[in-house]
C-alpha positions as CSV (number, residue, x, y, z in Angstrom):
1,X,154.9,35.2,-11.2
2,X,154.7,37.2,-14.2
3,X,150.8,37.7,-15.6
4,X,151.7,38.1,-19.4
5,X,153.1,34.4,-19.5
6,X,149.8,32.8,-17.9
7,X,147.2,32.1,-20.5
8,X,144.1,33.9,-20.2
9,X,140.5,32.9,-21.3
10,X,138.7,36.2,-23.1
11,X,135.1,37.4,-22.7
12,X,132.5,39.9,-21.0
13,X,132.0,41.4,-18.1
14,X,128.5,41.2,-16.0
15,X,126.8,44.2,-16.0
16,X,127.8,44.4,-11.8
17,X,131.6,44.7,-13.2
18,X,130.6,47.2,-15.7
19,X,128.9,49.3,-13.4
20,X,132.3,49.4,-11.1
21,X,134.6,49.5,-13.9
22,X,132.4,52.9,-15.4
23,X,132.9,54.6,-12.7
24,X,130.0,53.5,-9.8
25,X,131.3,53.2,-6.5
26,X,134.4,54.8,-7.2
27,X,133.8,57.5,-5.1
28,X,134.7,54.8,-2.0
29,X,136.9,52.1,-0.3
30,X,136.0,48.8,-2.1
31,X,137.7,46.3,0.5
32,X,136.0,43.3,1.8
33,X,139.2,42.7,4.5
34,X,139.2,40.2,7.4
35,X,142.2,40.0,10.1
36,X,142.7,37.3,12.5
37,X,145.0,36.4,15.4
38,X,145.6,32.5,14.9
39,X,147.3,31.2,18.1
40,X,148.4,27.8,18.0
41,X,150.3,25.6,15.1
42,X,149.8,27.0,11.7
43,X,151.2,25.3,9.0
44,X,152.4,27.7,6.3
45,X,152.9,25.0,3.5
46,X,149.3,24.3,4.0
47,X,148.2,27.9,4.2
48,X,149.8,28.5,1.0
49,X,148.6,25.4,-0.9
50,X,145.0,25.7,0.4
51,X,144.8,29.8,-1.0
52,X,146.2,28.3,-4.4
53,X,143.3,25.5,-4.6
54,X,141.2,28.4,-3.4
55,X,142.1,30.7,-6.5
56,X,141.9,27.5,-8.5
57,X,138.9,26.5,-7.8
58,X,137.1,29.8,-8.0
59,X,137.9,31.8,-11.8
60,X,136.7,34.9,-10.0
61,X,139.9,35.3,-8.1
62,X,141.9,35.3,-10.8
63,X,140.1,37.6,-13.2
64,X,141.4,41.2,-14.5
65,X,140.0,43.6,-17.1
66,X,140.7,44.9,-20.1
67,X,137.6,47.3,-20.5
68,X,134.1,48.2,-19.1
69,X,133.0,45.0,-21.9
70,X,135.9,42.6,-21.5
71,X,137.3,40.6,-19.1
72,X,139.8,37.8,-19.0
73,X,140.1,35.1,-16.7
74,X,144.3,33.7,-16.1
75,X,145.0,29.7,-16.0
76,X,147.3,30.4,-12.7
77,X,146.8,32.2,-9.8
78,X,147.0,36.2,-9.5
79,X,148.2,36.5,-5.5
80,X,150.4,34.4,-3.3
81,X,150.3,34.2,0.5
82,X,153.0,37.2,1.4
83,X,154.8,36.0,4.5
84,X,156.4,38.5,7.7
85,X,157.8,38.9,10.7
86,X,157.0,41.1,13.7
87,X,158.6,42.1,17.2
88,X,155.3,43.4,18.8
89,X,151.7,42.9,18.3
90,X,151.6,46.6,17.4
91,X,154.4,46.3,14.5
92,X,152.3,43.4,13.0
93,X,148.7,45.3,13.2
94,X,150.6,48.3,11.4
95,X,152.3,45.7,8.7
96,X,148.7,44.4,7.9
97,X,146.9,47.4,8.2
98,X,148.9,48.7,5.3
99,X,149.3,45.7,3.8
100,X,145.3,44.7,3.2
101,X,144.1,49.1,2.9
102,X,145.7,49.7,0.1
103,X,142.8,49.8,-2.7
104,X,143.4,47.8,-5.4
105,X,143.9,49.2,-8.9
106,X,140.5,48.4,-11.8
107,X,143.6,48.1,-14.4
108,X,146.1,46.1,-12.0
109,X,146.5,42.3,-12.3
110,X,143.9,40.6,-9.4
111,X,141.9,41.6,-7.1
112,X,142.6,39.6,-4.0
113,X,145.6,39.7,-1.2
114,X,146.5,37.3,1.7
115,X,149.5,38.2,4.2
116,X,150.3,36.0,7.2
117,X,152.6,38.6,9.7
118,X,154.5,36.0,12.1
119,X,154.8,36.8,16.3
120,X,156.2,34.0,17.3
121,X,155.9,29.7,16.4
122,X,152.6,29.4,17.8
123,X,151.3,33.1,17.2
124,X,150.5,34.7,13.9
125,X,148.2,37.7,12.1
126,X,146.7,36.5,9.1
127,X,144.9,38.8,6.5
128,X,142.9,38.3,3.2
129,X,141.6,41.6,1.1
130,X,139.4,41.2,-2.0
131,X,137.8,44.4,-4.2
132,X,134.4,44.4,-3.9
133,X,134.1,43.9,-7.9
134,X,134.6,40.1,-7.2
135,X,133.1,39.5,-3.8
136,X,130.2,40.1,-1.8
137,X,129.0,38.9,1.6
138,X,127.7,35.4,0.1
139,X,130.3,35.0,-1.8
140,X,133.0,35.8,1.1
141,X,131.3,33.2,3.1
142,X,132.0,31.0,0.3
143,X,135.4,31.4,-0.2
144,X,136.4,31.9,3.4
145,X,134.6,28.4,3.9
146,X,136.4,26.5,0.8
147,X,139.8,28.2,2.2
148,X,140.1,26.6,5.9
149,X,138.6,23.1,4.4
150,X,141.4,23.1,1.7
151,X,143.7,24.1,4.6
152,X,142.2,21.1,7.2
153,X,142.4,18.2,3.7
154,X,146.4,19.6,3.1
155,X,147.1,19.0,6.8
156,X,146.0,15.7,6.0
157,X,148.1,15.1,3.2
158,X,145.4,15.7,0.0
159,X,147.3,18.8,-2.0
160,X,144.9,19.0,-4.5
161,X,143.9,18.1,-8.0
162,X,141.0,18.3,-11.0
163,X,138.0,17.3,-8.2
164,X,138.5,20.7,-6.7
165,X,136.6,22.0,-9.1
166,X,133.7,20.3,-9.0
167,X,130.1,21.5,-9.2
168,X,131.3,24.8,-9.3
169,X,130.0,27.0,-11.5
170,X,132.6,29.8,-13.0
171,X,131.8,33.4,-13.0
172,X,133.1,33.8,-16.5
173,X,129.9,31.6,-17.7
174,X,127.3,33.5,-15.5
175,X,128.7,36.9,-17.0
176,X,128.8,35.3,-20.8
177,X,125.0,34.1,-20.2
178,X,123.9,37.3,-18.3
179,X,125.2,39.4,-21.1
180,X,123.8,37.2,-23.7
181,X,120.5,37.1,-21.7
182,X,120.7,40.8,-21.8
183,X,120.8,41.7,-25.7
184,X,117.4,39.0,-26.6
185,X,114.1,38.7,-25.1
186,X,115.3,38.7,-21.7
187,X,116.5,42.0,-21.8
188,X,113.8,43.7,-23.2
189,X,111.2,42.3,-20.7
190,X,113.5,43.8,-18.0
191,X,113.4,47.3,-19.8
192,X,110.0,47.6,-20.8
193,X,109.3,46.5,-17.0
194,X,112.0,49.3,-15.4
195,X,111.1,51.7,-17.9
196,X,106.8,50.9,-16.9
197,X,108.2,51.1,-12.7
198,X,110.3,54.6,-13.5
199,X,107.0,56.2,-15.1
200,X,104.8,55.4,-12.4
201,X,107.5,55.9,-9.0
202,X,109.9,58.0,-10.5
203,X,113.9,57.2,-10.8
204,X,115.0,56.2,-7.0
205,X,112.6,56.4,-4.1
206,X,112.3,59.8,-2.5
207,X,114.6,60.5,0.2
208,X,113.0,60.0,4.3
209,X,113.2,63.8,5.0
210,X,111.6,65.0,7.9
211,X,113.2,67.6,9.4
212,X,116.2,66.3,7.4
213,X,119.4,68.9,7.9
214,X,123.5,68.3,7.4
215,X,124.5,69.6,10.6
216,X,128.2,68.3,10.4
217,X,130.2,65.4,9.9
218,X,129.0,61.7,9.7
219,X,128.2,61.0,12.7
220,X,126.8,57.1,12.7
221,X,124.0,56.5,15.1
222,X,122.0,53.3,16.0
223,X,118.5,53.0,17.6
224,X,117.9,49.9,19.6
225,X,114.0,48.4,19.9
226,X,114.5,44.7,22.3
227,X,111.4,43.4,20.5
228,X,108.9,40.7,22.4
229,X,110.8,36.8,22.3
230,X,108.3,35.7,20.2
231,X,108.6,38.4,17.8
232,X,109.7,35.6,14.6
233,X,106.9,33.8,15.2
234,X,104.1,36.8,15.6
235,X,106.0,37.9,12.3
236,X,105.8,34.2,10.4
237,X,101.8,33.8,11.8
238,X,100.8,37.4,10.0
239,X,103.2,35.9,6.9
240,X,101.2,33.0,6.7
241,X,97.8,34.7,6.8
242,X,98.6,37.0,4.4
243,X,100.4,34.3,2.6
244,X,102.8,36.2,2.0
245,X,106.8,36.3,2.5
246,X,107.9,37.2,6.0
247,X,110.1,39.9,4.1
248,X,107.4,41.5,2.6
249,X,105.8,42.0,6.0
250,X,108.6,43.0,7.1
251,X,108.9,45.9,4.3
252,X,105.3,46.5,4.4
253,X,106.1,47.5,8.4
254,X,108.7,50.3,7.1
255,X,106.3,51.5,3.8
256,X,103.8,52.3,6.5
257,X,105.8,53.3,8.4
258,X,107.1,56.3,6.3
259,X,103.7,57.2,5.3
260,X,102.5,57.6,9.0
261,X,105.5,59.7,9.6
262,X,105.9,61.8,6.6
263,X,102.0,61.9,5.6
264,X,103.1,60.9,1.9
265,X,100.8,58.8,0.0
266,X,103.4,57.7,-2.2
267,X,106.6,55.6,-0.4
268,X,109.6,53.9,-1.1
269,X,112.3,51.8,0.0
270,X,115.2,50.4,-1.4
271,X,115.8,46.8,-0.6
272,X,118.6,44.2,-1.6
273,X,118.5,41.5,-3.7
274,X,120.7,39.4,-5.0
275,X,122.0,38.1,-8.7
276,X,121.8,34.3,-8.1
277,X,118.8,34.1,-10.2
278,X,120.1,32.6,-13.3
279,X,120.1,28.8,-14.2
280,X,123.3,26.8,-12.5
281,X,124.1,30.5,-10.9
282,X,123.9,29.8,-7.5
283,X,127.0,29.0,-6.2
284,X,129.1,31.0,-8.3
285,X,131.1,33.1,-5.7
286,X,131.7,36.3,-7.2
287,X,127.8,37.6,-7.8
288,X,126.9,40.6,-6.4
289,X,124.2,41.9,-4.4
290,X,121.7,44.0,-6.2
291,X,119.9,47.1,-4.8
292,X,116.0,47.5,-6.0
293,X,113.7,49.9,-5.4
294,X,110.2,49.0,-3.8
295,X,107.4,51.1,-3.6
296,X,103.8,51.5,-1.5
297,X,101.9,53.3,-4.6
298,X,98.3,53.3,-2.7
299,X,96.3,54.4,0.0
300,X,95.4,50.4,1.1
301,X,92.4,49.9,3.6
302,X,93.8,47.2,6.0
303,X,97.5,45.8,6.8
304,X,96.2,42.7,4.8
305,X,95.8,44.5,1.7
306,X,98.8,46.4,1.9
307,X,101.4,43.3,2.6
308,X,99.9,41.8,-0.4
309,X,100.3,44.4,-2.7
310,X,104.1,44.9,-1.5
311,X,104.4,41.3,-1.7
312,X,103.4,41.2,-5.1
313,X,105.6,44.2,-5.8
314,X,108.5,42.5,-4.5
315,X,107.9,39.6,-6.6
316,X,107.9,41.4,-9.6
317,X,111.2,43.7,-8.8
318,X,113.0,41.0,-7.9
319,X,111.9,38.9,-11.1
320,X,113.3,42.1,-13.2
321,X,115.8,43.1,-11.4
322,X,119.2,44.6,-13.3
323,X,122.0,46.5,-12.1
324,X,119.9,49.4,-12.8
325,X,122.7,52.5,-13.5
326,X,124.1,50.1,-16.1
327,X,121.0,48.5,-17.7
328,X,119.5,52.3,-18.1
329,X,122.4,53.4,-20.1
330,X,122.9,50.3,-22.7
331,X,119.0,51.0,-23.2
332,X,119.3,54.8,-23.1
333,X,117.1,55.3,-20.5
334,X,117.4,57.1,-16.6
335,X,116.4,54.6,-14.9
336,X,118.2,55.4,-11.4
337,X,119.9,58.6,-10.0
338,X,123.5,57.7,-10.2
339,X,123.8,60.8,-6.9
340,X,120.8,60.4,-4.7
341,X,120.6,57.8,-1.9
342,X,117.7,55.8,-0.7
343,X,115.8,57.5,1.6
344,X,115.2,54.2,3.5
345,X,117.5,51.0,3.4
346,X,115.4,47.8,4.4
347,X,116.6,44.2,5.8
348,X,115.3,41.1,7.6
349,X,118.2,39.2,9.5
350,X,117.1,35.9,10.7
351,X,120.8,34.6,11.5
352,X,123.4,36.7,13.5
353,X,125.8,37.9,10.2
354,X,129.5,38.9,10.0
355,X,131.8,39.7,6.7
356,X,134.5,39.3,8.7
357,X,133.4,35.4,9.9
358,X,135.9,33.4,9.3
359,X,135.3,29.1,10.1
360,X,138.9,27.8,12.3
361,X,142.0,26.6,11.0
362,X,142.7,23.0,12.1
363,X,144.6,23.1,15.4
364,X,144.5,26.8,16.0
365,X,142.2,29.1,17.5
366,X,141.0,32.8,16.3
367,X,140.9,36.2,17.2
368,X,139.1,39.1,14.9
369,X,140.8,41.9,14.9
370,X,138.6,45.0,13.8
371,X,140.8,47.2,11.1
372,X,139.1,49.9,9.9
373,X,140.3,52.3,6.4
374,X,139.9,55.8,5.7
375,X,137.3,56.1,2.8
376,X,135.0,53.2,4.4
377,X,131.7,53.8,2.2
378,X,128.8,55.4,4.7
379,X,125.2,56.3,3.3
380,X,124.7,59.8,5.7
381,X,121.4,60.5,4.0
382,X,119.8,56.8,4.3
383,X,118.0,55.3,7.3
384,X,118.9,51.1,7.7
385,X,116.3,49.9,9.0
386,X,117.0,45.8,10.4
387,X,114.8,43.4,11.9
388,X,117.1,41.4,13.2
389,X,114.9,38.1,14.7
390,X,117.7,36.0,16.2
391,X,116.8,33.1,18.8
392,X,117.9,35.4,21.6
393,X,117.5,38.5,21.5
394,X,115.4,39.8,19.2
395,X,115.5,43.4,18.0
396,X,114.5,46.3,15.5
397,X,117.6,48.5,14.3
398,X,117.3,51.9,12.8
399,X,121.0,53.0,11.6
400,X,121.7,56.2,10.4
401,X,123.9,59.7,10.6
402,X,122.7,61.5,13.3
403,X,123.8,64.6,11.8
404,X,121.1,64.6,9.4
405,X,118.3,62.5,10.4
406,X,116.3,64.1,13.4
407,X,116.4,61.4,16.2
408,X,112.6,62.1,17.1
409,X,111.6,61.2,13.3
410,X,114.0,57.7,13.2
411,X,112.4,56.7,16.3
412,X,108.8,57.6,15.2
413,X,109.7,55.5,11.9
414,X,110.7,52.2,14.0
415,X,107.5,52.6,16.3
416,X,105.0,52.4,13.8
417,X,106.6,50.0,11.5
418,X,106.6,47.9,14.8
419,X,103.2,48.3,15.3
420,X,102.7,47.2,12.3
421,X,104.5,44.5,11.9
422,X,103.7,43.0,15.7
423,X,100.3,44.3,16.6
């Protein structure tokens, strides 16, 4: 297929694309990449027919870029399902492993890739890379989801046609309305807000440094706490006292945390949260997880007081919250330190999560098969701290590089934001 005969629909980019397309995250390997072992009957037709309803249904995947400011958005589709052959299991990992790590190009045409490498009739390797400009975990699930249900409806004989599209909202519009958002009333609220926040906490929260030295390489480390079965419910009981949110408990737990650690009055975290916000936004695959800062700015008298006051905190940095590298320099202001790291990375995890999920294929079953790339984006001076509250298994997470963080101060950190959290 040849791009320049397609027709192609012009306007913005969202201020996440900008932010890539400017340089952010450059410095990294921007693959969301899945690879599966499908062992049974896999119909190729359908494969192929289900990734083309996929690309049709969702603009994202078949957006480029002109600039930072422009984007344009092709009738057709930008990939095709590649299709290979393999002797060995190990021939057909190395065919995919080149085929889905090589990072795609900001000025090349699409930014998505699906291979199937076949073993044998009843035995195949399938893989699907996108560039993190138009996918994030959401929006992965999404798409994964709409790909095997396109794939199960052409196995039974529906190919497609104008109802795929349905209810979907295109990322084209969100980006057009963010941006338009941006320039009025909208805008300035957010700015006058971020540039009231910077004055008060400073650019990025401080980094968790005690003790902090680069001793060496990244060297990833996890802490484990098993934490008491009815941890989610001790956690929702103090939410609903406080009537508050359990995440802001949760945060609360690892402000306090800090402060009993380091002895700072002043703390901060950095926390996700993500762009869905805007009307008829939320189901537009392609929006991108934003990261905000949260601070603890007082000395509070009780754990009462001070899950309130985060809680209220969160509530307004989410309602203002703007890729911040991006929004600062349209407004001229420094709003975030494009080279410093959060000291502390906070999330609450109430389901077991996966990028690499993917749901079955009709008549076949699956097989992950971990590929890792050199250039994989780690964090070695931030501190990821998870509550991860399953039905089974609860637990409190602390990831981080052990050649920086002191082991002694990560697990210090997790016991008191236990203690706070589950008294």
């Amino acid at each position: 297929m040849t791009v320049s005969k397609v027709k192609a629909f012009w306007g913005p980019t969202s201020l996440t694309e900008e932010a890539r397309l400017t340089g952010e995250f450059a410095d990294w390997h921007n693959l969301t990449h899945l690879a599966v072992w499908l062992t049974g009957e896999l119909n190729v037709v359908a494969i192929r027919n289900a990734w083309w309803r996929l690309c049709q249904r969702h603009d994202v995947l078949r957006r480029t870029y002109v600039s930072p400011d422009e984007a344009c958005t092709y009738d057709d589709v930008l990939s095709e399902v590649e299709l290979h052959s393999a002797e060995t299991d190990e021939e057909a990992i190395e065919l995919m492993r080149r085929f889905l790590g090589t990072p795609f190009s900001l000025d090349g045409p699409g930014f998505s890739r699906i291979a199937i490498v076949q073993r044998s009739e009843s035995r195949h390797l399938l893989g699907v890379a996108m560039d993190h400009i138009i996918t994030d975990v959401a929006s992965w699930h999404s798409l994964l989801s709409d790909f095997t249900d396109f794939y199960g409806r052409a196995l039974a004989g529906d190919t497609g046609g104008p109802g795929d599209a349905t209810d979907v909202s295109s990322y084209q519009s969100f980006a057009s309305e963010q941006r338009r958002l941006f320039s009025g009333a909208w805008g300035a609220e957010r700015r006058a807000f971020w540039r009231s926040y910077v004055r008060e906490f400073g650019t990025y929260p401080p980094p968790f440094s005690i003790g902090a030295e680069h001793t060496g390489e990244y060297q990833p480390k996890a802490i484990t706490h098993d934490l008491p079965a009815d941890a989610r419910s001790r956690l929702y009981a103090f939410s609903r006292q406080a009537r508050v949110t359990p995440f802001a408990v949760v945060a609360s737990g690892a402000l306090a945390g800090i402060r009993e650690v380091t002895d700072d009055p002043t703390v901060g975290i950095s926390v996700a949260h993500h762009g869905r916000v805007l009307p008829s936004a939320s189901q537009t695959a392609g929006l991108f997880v934003q990261t905000v800062p949260l601070h603890l700015g007082r000395q509070s008298t009780s754990p009462l007081e001070t899950v309130r006051e985060v809680f209220h905190r969160t509530h307004d940095v989410f309602e203002y919250a703007v890729p911040l590298l991006v929004a600062g320099r349209s407004w001229n202001e420094t709003l975030m330190v494009t080279d410093q790291e959060a000291g502390l990375y906070v999330e609450l995890n109430e389901h077991p999560q996966s990028t690499d999920d993917l749901p079955p294929f009709t008549g076949t079953e699956a097989e992950q098969l971990n590929l890792t790339f050199p250039g994989e984006k780690r964090w070695p001076e931030t501190v990821v701290v998870s509550w991860n509250l399953y039905e089974a298994g609860p637990q409190l997470v602390a990831q981080y590089n052990a050649n920086y963080f002191p082991d002694a101060a990560v697990e210090n950190l997790l016991e008191a934001a236990e203690r706070f959290v589950l008294p």
